[in-house]
C-alpha positions as CSV (number, residue, x, y, z in Angstrom):
1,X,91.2,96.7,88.4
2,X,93.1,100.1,89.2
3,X,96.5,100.7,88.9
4,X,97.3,102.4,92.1
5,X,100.8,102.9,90.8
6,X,100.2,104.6,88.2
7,X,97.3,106.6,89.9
8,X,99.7,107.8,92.5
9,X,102.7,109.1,89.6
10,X,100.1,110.9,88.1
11,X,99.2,112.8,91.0
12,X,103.1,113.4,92.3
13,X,103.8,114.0,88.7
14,X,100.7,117.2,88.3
15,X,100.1,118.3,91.8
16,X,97.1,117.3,93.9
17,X,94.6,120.6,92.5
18,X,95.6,119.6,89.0
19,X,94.9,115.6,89.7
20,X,91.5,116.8,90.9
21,X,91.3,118.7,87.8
22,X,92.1,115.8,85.5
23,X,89.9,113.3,87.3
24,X,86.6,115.8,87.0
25,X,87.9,115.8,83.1
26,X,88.2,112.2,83.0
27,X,84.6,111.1,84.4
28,X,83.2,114.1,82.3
29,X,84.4,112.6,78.6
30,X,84.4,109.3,80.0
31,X,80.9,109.5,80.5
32,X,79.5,111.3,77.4
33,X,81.8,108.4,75.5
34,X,80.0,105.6,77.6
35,X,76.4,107.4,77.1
36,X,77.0,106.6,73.6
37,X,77.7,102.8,73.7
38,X,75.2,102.3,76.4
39,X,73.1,104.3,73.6
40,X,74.0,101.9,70.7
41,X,76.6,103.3,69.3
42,X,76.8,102.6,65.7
43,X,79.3,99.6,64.6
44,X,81.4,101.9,62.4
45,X,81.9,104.6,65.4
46,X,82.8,101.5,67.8
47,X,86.6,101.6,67.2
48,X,87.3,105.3,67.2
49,X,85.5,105.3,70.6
50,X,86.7,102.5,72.4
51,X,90.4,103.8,71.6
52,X,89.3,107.0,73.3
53,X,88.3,104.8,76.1
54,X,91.3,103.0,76.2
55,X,94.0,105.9,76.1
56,X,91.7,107.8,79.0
57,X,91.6,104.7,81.1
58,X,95.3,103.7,80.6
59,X,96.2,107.3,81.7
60,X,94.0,107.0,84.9
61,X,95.0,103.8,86.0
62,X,91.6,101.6,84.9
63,X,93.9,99.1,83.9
64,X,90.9,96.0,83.2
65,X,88.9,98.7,81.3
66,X,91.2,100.0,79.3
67,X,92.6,96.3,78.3
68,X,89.1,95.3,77.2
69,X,88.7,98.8,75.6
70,X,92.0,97.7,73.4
71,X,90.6,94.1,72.7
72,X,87.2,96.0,71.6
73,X,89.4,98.8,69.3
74,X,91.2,95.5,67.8
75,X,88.0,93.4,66.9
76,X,86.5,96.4,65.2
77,X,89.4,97.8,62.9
78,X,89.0,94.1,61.7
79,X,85.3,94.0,61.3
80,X,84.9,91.7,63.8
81,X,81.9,93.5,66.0
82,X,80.4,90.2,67.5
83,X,83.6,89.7,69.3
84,X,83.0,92.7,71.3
85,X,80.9,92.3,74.2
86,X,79.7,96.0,75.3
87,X,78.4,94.5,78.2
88,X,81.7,93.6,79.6
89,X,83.0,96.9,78.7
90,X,80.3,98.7,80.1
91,X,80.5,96.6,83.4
92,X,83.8,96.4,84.1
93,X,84.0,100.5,83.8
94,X,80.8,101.0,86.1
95,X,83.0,98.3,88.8
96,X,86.0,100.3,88.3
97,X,84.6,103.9,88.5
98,X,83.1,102.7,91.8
99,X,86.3,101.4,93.1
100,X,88.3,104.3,91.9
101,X,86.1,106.5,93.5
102,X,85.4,105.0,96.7
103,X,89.1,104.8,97.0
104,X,90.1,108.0,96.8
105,X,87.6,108.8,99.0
106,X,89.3,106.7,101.8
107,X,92.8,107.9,101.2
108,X,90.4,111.5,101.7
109,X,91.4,112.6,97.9
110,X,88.3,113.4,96.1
């Protein structure tokens, strides 16, 4: 679901205060992005969004997320909007946030 790995470069890479930094910015737009498609989102604003959701995810680590959020982006540049299931999306970023969360709260990060 999270890819520790990549969690764990990012924060060697920026320095602990910035990764705290980036995190806060990362659930802030994340959030206002995934108010929208729990909102209804209209079809034509589906694939600009969920490619904002992928790259964000894919630089944090939410490595299921992001993957659906790419499958999503795919299905609507071709039109194909029934093949999305927003649901699933929606889902498997609420599990992920959680884990994300409650992990770096054990390792005594966030």
């Amino acid at each position: 679901m999270i890819d520790w790995t990549k969690v764990d470069e990012l924060r060697n890479d920026i320095g602990e205060e910035d990764f705290d930094e980036v995190v806060d910015l990362f659930l802030e737009e994340v959030e206002d992005a995934m108010e929208k498609l729990r909102a209804g989102l209209p079809v034509d604003k589906l694939e600009c969004c969920l490619h904002f959701l992928k790259g964000s995810a894919l630089n944090l680590g939410f490595s299921n997320f992001s993957e659906l959020c790419a499958k999503g982006e795919a299905a609507a540049a071709i039109g194909d909007h029934g093949a999305i299931d927003l649901c699933e999306v929606i889902q498997t970023y609420d599990a992920s946030k959680a884990a994300f969360l409650k992990t770096l709260a054990d390792r005594g990060v966030a």
